[in-house]
C-alpha positions as CSV (number, residue, x, y, z in Angstrom):
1,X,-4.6,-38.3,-67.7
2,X,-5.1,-38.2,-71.6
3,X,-7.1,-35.9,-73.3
4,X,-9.9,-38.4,-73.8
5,X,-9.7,-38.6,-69.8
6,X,-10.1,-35.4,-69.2
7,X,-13.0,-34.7,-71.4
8,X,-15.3,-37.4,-69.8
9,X,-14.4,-36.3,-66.7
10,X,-15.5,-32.4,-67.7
11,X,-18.9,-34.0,-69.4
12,X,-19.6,-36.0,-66.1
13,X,-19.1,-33.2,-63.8
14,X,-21.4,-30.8,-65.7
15,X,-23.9,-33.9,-65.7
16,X,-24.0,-33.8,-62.1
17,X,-24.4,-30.3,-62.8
18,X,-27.2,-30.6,-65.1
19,X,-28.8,-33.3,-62.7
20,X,-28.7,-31.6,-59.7
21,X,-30.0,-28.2,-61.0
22,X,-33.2,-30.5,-62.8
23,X,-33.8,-32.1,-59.3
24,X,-34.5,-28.4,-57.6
25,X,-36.3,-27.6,-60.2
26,X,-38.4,-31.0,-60.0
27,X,-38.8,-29.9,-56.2
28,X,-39.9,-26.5,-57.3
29,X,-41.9,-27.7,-59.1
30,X,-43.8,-29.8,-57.1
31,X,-43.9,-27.3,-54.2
32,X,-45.5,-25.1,-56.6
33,X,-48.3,-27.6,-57.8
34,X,-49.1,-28.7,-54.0
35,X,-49.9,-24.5,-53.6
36,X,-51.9,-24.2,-57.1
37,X,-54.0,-27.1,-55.7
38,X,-54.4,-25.6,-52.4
39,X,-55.4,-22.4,-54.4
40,X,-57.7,-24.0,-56.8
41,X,-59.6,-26.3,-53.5
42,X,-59.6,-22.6,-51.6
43,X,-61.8,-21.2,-54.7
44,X,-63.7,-24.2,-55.2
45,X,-64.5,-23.8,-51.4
46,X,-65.1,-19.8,-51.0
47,X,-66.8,-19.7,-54.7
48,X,-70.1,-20.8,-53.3
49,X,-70.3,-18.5,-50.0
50,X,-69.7,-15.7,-52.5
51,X,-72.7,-16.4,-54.4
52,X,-74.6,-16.9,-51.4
53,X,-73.7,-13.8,-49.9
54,X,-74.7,-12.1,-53.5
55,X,-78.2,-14.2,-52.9
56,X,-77.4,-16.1,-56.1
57,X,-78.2,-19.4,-56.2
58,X,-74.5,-22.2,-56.1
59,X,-74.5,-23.4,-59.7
60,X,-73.6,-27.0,-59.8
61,X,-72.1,-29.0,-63.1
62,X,-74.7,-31.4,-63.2
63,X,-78.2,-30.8,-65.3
């Protein structure tokens, strides 16, 4: 194999490389958005028994 040969095959093999490690961190992540979502819909949902529970009144976005 020439020189040439060998190089593209080194640069391909650390592309896999590159391309694997980018996939677990895509999966990463994604696992980690799906629990920051769970996270931010469990505050949404607690938020307004806390205030209840201090006797202050839910405050909504609207007007």
């Amino acid at each position: 194999m020439t020189a040439s040969g060998m190089q593209n095959v080194t640069i391909s093999s650390m592309l896999g490389q590159i391309n694997s490690c980018l996939g677990h961190l895509e999966k990463k992540n994604d696992h980690l958005h799906a629990l920051l979502r769970e996270l931010l819909e469990s505050i949404g949902q607690t938020s307004p028994e806390f205030q209840r529970q201090l006797g202050e009144p839910a405050s909504d976005a609207g007007p």
